[in-house]
N, C-alpha and C positions, 0 to 999 in steps of 0.2 A: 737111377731113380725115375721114376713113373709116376705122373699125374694124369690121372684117371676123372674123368667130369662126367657122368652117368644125366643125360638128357632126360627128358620126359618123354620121348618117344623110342627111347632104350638103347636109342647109338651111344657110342662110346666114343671121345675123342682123347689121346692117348699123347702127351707132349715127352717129349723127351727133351732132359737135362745135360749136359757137358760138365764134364766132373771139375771143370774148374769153378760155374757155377755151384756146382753142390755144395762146393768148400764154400763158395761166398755166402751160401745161404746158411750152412750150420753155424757161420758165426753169426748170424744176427738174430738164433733164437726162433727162425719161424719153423711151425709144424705144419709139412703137408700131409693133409690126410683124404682119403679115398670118399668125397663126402658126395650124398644121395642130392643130386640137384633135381628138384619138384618144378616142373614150370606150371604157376597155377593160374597162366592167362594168356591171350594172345591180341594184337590190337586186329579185327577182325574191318575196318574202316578201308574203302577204296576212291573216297571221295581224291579228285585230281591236286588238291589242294594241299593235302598235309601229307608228309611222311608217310607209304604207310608200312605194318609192319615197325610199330614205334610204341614202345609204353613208355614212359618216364617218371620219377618224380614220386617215391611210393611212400604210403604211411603204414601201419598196422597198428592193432588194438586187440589185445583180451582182456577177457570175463570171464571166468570159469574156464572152461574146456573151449569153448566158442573163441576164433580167434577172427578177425575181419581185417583184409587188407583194400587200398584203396591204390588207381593210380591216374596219370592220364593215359590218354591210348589215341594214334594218331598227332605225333606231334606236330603243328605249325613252324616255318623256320621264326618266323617271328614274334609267336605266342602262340598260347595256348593248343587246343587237343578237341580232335575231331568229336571226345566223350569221356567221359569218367567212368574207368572199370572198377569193377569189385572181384574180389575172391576170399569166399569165407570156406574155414573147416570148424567141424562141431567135435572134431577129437583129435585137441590140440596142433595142428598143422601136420597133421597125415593124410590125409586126403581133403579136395578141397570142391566148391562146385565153385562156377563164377558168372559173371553176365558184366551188363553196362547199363548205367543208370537210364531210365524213362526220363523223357519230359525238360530236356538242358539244352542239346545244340541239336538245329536242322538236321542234322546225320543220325539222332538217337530213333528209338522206338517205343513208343510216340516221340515224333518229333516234338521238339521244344523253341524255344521266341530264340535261342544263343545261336550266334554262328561257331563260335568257341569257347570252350570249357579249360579251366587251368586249377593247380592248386589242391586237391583233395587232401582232406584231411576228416580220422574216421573216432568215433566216440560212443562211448555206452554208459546210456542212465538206464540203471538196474532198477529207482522208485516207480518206472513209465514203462520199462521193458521195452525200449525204442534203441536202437540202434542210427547214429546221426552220422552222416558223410557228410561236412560241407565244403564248397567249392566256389570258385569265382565263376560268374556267368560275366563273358565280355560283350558286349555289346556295340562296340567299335574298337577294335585291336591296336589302334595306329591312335584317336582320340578317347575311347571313354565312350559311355560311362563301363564300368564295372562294377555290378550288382553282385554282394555274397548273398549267397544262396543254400538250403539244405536239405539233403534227401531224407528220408526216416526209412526204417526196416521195423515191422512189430512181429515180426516171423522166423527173427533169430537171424537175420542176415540175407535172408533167400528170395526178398523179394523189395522192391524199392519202391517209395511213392516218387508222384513228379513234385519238385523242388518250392519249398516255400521259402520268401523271401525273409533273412534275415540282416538286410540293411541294402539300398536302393537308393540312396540318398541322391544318387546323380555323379557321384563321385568316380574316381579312378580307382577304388580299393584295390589293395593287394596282400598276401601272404597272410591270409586267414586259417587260423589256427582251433580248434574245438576241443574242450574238453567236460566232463559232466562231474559231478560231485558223488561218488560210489560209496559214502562210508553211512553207515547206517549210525553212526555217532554222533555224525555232523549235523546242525542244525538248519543247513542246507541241503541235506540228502535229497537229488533226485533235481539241484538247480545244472545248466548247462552255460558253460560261457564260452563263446566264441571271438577271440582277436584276432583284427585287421588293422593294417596301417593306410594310411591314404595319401599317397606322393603328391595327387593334387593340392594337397592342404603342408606341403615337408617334410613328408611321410608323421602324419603324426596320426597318436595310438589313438585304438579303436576296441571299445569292449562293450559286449552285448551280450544278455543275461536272458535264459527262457525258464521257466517256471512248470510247464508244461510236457514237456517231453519236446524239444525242438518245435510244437506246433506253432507257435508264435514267439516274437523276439523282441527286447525290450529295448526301446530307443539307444546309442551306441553315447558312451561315455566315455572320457580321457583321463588320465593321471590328474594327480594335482600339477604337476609341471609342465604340463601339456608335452610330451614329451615325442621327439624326432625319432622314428623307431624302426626297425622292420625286424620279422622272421620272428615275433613272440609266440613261446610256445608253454600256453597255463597249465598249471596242476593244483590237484586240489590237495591240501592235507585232513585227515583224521579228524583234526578240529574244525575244519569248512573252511580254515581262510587258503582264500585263491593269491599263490606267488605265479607271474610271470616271467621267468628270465625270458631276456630280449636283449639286441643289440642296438647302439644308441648310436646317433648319426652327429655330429656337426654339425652346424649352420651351413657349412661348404658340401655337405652329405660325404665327407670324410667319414669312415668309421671312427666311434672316439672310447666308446667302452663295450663291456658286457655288463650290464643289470640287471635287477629286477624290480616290480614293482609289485602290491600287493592289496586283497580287498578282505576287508575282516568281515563283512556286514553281507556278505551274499551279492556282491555285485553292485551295491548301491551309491557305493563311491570308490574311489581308488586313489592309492596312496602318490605318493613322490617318487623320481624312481631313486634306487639306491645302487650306488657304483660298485659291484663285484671286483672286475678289475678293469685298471687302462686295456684297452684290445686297438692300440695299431701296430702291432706283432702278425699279421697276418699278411703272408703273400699271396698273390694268385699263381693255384698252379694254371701251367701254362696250354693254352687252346682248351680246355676244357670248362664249362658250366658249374660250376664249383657252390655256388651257393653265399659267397662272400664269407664263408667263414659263420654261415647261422649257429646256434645253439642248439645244442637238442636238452631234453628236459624230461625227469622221472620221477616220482615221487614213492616212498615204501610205506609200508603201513605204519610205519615209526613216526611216519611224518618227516621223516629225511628227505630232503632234496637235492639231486644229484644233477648239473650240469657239465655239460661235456661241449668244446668247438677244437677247430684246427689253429693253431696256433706254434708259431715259430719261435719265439721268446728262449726255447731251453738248448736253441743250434748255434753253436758258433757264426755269427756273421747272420744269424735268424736268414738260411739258406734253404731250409725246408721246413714243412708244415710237420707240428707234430700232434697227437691227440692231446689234451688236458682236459681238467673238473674241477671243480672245486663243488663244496657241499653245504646246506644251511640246513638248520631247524626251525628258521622261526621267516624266513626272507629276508631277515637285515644282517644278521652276523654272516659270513661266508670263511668257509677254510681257505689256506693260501693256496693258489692255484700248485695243481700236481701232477708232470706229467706219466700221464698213461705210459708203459713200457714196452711197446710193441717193438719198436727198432735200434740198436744202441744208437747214443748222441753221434750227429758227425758221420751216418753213417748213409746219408744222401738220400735217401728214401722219404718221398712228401707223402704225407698222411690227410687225408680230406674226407668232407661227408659222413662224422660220423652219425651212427644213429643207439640209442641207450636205450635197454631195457631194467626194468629192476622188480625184484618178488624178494621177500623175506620168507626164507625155509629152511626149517630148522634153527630158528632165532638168529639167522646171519641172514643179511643185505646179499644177495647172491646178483651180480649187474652182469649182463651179455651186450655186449659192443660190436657192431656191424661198422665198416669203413671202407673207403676207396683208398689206393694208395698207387703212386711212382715208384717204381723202384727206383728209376733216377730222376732226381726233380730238374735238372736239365737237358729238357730234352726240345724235341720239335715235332712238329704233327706227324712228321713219318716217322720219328723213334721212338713216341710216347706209348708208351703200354699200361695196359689198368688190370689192376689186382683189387680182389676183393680181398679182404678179411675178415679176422674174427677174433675177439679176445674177451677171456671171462675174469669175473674175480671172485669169491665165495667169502669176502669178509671186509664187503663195503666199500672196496679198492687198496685197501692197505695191501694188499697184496695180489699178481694177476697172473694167469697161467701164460705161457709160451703163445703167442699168434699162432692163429693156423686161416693157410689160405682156403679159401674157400671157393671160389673160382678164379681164371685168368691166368694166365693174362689174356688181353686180348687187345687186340689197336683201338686208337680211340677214334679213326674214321669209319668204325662199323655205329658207331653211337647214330644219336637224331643228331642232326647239324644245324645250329640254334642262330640267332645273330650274336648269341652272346659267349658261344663256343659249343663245340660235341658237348651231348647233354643226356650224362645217367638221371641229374634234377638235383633240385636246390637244396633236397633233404633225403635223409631215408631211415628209416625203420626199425626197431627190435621191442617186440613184445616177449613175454615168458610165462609160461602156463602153469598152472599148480603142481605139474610133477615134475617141475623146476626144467623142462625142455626150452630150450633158447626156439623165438621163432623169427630171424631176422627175414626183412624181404627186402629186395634189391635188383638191379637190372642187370641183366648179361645179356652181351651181342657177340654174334655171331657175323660172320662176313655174309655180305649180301647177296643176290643171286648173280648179279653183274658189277664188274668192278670191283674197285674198293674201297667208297666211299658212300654210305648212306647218303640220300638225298631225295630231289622230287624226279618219281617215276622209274626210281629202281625199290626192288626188291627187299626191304630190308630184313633185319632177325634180330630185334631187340625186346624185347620180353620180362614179362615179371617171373620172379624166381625164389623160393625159399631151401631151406634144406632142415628136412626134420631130424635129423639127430642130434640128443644130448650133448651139443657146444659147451655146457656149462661143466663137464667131464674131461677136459683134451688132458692129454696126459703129459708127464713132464715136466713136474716141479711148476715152482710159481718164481714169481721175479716181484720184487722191493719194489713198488711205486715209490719217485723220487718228488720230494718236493722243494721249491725255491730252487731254479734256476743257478747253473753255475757257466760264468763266464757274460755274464749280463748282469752286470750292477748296476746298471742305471736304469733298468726295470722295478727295482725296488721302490715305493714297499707292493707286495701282492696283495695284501689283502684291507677291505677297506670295508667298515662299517657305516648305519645312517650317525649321522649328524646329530 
């Protein structure tokens, strides 16, 4: 067997298999297949200061055929990114153009007031025809403050303005999230909401509403329960109300569930949050930047809402991370949590980082899933190896096709080397375009030019990366998504409504 990874600049690297691997891998179901990796950015950054040779941390977004990726670029070991890159394609993620935002950190062009950039996250209101990237601007890395901030595009992606402020409060924000209101149904068409959480304050939530196309931003408002939060990530439905799943902290900043909360009224207040389910089921996998287990979050034109995090709950002895969802219609009923079927139970392999996409075509939810994963989740920094994958479903997860790797493996001391571990970032990506083409984006490293370990003053080769072909095609039958947990009864019950 031959795994084949076609570069962007046409080299081939060619891994060879041991056939007693082979046998391990046909039982667990994965598909390798020959897949076209597109690298549609490079951090181009030489400042002595951050990584370089370092992307991390990616979102995407489509509209139409338009598809816009975000990430950082130059990573700091202790925060943030030398700049925020972009990479947009205008027919569907087959070719791509890209740059780096104007007007953020001292290293951008025009420089800008930030010594550091973190966090992108990329959004399109169709009533404004604006395209929004927004990001943290730090302003002292080690105290504060941290300003959210946003770029706009009115040219389809191809050209950026410098950043207006979308909360400045003085504060520490972090893990600000963007999304705009796309339904021509909604009585909000064309509103944009933006969440951040503020550690200075116990991390509590943070939500801000523009009206305008990103040009200006409306004073930053909380739940009704003021609630301890981080990594919310809003979607709009059909009818305008805005659901955020989000993870909900402790008083001890212990994780204590997955949530969401919600705003019927266009942003004008916001609800209580409402418990999805208990979440201290998650392990950290090991020396790596993992994200704590965030959410990702999708919305279909049904108005179905699809959440997806890493969670161990369905492994004997909860020994490795595995993907789950559960799904709402309204943001307060949720289905019981279900795992995703990428690896059988027990079969050691930690699953992390996913990232969800979803399009209704053909009157079916068709959802594309991007993830990191171990093949063995005990391992150590020199035996830890990182697999990308990839898995589809074509009828709203009831059902999901065979995984297929998509790159990797690779060591995880080629990554950026963070204080908080090697770091692909906290989250990652999958849009899907109308001819139902999966476009996930994601990071792969290569070994450096010296040694073996990223870091400051060597070489690195970490990069953003997508791969355009038809994911939502892999062949190979489908597998039974399983729900309610077995061998964990004291996990019960999964699934929990408002009060």
């Amino acid at each position: 067997m031959l795994r084949v990874i076609r570069l962007a600049g046409g080299s081939r690297l060619i891994l060879s298999a041991m056939l007693a691997l082979l046998l391990s891998l046909a039982s667990t179901g994965l598909v390798f297949a020959n897949e076209t990796l597109i690298q549609i950015s490079s951090d181009p950054y030489t400042n002595g200061t951050s990584q370089h040779k370092t992307q991390v941390e990616p979102d995407v977004y489509s509209f139409g055929s338009t598809a816009v990726a975000t990430f950082q670029s130059g990573r700091f070991f202790n925060g943030g990114a030398s700049n925020i890159g972009w990479a947009t394609s205008h027919d569907g993620g087959l070719t791509w153009k890209h740059g780096f935002l104007p007007g953020t950190t001292i290293y951008a062009t025009p420089p800008g007031p930030y010594p550091r950039v973190s966090d992108p996250s990329v959004a399109y209101d169709p009533r404004h025809r604006v395209w929004i990237i927004s990001l943290l601007g730090i302003v002292n890395p080690s105290t504060g403050p941290v300003d959210v901030i946003a770029s706009r595009s009115t040219d389809g992606g191809l050209t950026w303005s410098n950043p207006v402020v979308v909360n400045n409060s003085g504060d520490f924000n972090d893990k600000n999230w963007t999304t705009c209101d796309t339904w021509k149904s909604s009585p909000f068409y064309g509103n944009c909401y933006t969440e951040f959480d503020d550690p200075s304050r116990n991390n509590l939530v943070q939500m801000s509403t523009s009206t305008d196309g990103g040009l200006t931003w409306g004073p930053a408002k909380t739940t009704a329960d003021h609630a301890l939060v981080i990594g919310g990530q809003p979607v709009v439905q059909p009818n305008g109300n805005v659901i955020v799943p989000i993870t909900v902290f402790k008083k001890n900043f212990s994780i204590a569930n997955v949530s969401a909360f919600r705003s019927t009224d266009g942003g004008k207040s916001w609800s209580k949050t409402i418990k999805i389910t208990g979440f201290d089921l998650f392990i950290e996998p090991s020396f790596v930047r993992n994200g704590l287990g965030l959410v990702s979050a999708q919305v279909d034109a049904s108005g179905t809402v699809y959440v997806v995090w890493a969670d161990c709950r369905f492994e004997p002895g909860c020994t490795a991370n595995d993907i789950v969802m559960s799904t709402s219609k309204d943001g307060i009923s949720w289905t019981p949590v279900q795992l995703i079927p990428i690896d059988p139970v027990g079969s050691g392999v930690d699953h992390f980082l996913p990232g969800i996409g979803v399009r209704i075509f053909q009157g079916q939810a068709h959802l594309g899933l991007i993830y990191y994963s171990y093949p063995n989740a005990n391992c150590s920094t020199s035996t830890c190896m990182l697999d990308i994958g990839f898995i589809s479903s074509e009828n709203g997860g009831n059902s999901w096709s065979p995984a297929e790797q998509v790159s990797g493996p690779f060591k995880l001391t080629w990554l950026a080397h963070t204080d908080q571990g090697y770091m692909p970032g906290d989250y990652m990506a999958t849009t899907i375009v109308p001819d139902d083409d999966a476009v996930p984006v994601f990071m792969v490293a290569q070994k450096p030019d010296t040694g073996s370990t990223c870091m400051l003053g060597v070489v690195c080769h970490e990069a953003a990366y997508t791969t355009p072909e038809d994911a939502l095609l892999i062949k190979g039958g489908t597998i039974t998504a399983q729900a309610n947990p077995t061998g964990s009864g004291s996990l019960a019950p999964l699934w929990h409504t408002a009060n």
